[in-house]
N, C-alpha and C positions, 0 to 999 in steps of 0.2 A: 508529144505536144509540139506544135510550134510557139518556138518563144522568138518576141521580139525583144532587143535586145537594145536599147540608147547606148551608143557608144561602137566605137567598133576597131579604133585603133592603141583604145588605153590599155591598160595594162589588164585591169579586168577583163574587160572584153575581148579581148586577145584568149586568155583564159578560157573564158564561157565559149569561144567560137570551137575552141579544139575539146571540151570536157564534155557537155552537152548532148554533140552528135554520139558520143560513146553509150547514154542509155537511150540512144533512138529516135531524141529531139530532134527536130528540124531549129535550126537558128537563123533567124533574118536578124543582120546589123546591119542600126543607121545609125550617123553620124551629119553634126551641119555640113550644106546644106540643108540635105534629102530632112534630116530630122534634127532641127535647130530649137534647143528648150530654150529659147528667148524670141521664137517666131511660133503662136498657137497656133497658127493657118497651117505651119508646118507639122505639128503635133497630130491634132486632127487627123491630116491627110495621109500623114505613114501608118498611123492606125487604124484606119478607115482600109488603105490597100494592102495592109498585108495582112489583115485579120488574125492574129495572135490568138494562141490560147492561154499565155502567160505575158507578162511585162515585165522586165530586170532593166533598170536604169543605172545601168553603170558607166554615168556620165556627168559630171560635177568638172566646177569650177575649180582644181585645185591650187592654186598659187598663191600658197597661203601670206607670203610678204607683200604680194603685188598687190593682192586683195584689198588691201589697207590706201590704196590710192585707187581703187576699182571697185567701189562698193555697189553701186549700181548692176552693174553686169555682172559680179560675183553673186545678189540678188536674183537680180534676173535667169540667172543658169540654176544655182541651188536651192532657191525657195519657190520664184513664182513658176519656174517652169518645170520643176520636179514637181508642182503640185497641180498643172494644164495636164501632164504626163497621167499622174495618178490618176485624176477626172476620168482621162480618155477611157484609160482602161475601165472604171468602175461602171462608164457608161453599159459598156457589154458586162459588165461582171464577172473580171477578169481577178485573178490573184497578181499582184503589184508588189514586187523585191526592189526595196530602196536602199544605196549606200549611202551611211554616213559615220559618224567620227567621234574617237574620245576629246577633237578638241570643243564640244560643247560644255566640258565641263574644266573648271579654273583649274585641276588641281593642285588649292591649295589646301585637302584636306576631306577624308574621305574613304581615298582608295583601299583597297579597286573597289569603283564605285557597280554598285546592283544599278538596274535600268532605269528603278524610280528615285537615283539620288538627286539631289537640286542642282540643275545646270547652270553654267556660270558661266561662260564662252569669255575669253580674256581677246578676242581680236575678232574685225570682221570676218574670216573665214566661216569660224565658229558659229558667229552669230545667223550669218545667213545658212549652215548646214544645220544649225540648228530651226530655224524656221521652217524651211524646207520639209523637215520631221513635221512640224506643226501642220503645214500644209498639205501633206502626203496622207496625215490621218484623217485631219478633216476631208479631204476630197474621196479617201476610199474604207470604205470598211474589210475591206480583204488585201489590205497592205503590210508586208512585214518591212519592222525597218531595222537593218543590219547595220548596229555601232561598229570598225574597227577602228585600224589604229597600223601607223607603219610601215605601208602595202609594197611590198617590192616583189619584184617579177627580174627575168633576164631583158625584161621590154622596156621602151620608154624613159624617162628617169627618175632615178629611185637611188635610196642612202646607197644601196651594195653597188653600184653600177658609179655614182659619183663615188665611196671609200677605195674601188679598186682602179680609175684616175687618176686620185690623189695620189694612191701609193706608186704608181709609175711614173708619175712627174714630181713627186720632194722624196725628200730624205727622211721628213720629219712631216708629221700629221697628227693636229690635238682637234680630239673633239669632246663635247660638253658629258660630264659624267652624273649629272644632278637630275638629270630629265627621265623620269621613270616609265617606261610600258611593254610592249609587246612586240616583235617584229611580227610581220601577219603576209605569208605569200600570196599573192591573186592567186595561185593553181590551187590553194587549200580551199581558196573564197567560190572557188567556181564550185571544185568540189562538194562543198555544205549547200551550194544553192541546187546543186544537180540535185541531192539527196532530201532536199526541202520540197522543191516543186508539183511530186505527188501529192505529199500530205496538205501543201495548199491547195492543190486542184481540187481537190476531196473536197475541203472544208468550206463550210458555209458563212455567210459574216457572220463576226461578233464569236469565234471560234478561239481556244484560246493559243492557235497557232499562227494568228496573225496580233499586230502589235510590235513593240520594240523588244530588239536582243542585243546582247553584247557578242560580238565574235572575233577576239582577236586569236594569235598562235601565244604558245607558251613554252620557256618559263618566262616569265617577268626581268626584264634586265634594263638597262640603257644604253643613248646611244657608245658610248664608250665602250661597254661589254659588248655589245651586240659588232661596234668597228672591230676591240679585240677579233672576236668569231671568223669575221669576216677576213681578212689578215692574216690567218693563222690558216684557214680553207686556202687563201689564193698561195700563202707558202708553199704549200703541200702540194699545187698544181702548177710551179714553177716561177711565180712573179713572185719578187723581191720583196719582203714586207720594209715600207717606213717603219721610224720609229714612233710608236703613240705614244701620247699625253692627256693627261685627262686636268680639263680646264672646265672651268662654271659658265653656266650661262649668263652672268655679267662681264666675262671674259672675252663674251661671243655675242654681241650686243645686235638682236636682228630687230625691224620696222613693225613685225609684227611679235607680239607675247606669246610664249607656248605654258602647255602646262604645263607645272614643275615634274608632276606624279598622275600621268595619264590612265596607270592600271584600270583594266575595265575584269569585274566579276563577269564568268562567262556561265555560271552555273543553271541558268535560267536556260540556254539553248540545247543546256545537255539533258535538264530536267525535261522538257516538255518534247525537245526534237531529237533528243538520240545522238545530237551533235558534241564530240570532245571538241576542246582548241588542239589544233594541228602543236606537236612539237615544232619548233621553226628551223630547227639546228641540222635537220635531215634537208629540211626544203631548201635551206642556205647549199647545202653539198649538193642539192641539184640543180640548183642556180647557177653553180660555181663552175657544174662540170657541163653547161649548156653555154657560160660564158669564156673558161678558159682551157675546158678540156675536161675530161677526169684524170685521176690522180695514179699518177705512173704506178704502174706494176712493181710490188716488190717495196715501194717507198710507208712511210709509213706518218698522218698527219702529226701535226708536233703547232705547239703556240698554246698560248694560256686558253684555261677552261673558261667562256663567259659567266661572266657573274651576275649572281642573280641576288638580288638585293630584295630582304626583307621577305 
């Protein structure tokens, strides 16, 4: 198939460019200008010239703090123009792969929530990736939309790439232990959409392979277990670990709200699409050894087990 792909230097798409050509895709990525989801004319037009036989918009607004004083353009990028996006494609009747996020939902109560829990977005992020969903269905009938949660890659920035910074510039590093979800790799994400895009190609709308999923990695922990993890891999590959702390999120007072207990139910992608959640704990050792090497010969890793809560 050729898939066109929105996005082309995130972390996902980085992903999708190298996983993709491996079952024989052809991949076109655009990125603003060439394809700017806050300019339709631009939308249209990279649709119109590259002719796609799939659409994966792995391309969102993410600055989740910033967002809260950029509501408009946070708007603009994840609802109205993830949903110009959807259109284009449904015009040709096209299968349409959209990302988005456990933070639609408050968690204060719930988790791990199934697809059809009641969303609750506690910050503009939310609110607009939540619309986004709204606008992605309405505009296409053979659109899947992929909840995660998480996402780090060796690309871009992401928690493991800011925790192994922090640990070579302090001594000392606390992070919040109350915030509950998933770490979720883009190489796993590329992966599930490579193994998706037949069964969408296939299917016809109103199929029940298109509609919303949850797809984070697992097990279940926080940011604190998840820095533990983190920490304990870059020991093992030669960088000094700080010393952690684990502090609340009123400790750590950010502009925008997150969810206390982000947990997303994934059972629904493995029910109908054959898709497990990625363990994440392997994907972190390949991050690790893409970021500071792999792990000497002969040594052996050592730091506490993450924790996985509830």
């Amino acid at each position: 198939m050729r898939v066109l792909v929105a996005g082309r230097t995130g972390q996902l798409a980085l992903e999708l460019l190298a996983r993709l050509p491996a079952d024989g895709h052809t991949v076109v990525a655009r990125e603003a200008p060439e394809l700017d989801l806050t300019d339709p004319a631009s939308i249209a037009r990279t649709v119109e010239e590259t002719r796609p036989e799939a659409v994966v918009n792995a391309a969102a607004y993410t600055a989740v703090d910033r967002a809260e004083t950029e509501r408009d353009l946070a708007h603009a990028v994840n609802a109205t123009g993830a949903g110009a996006l959807a259109a284009a494609a449904a015009a040709r009747n096209l299968p349409f792969v959209h990302l988005s996020t456990d933070y639609v939902f408050s968690g204060a109560g719930g988790a791990p929530y199934a697809e059809d829990a009641p969303t609750g977005p506690l910050g503009v992020y939310g609110e607009t990736k939540l619309a986004g969903e709204r606008a992605v269905l309405a505009a296409s009938p053979r659109a899947i939309i992929l909840r995660t949660a998480w996402v780090c890659s060796p690309h871009g920035a992401n928690f493991v790439k800011t925790m192994l910074r922090l640990g070579r510039e302090r001594e000392a590093v606390s992070v919040v232990a109350d915030q509950h979800g998933a770490p979720t790799f883009a190489a796993d994400l590329a992966d599930a959409i490579a193994r998706l895009l037949p069964r969408l190609a296939a299917a016809p709308a109103g199929d029940p392979a298109f509609g919303v999923f949850h797809l984070t990695g697992t097990p279940h922990t926080t940011w604190h277990g998840f820095a533990e993890a983190i920490f304990a891999g870059a020991a093992a590959r030669g960088q000094r670990p700080p010393q952690l702390s684990a502090i609340t999120t009123a400790d750590y007072p950010t502009p925008a709200r997150r969810p206390a207990d982000g947990r997303l139910d994934c059972a629904r992608i493995a029910r109908l699409h054959g898709i497990q959640p990625a363990d994440w704990r392997p994907s972190l050792a390949r991050c690790l050894d893409t970021l500071l090497g792999p792990i000497p010969p002969g040594s052996t890793p050592s730091g506490p087990t993450p924790e996985t809560p509830r």
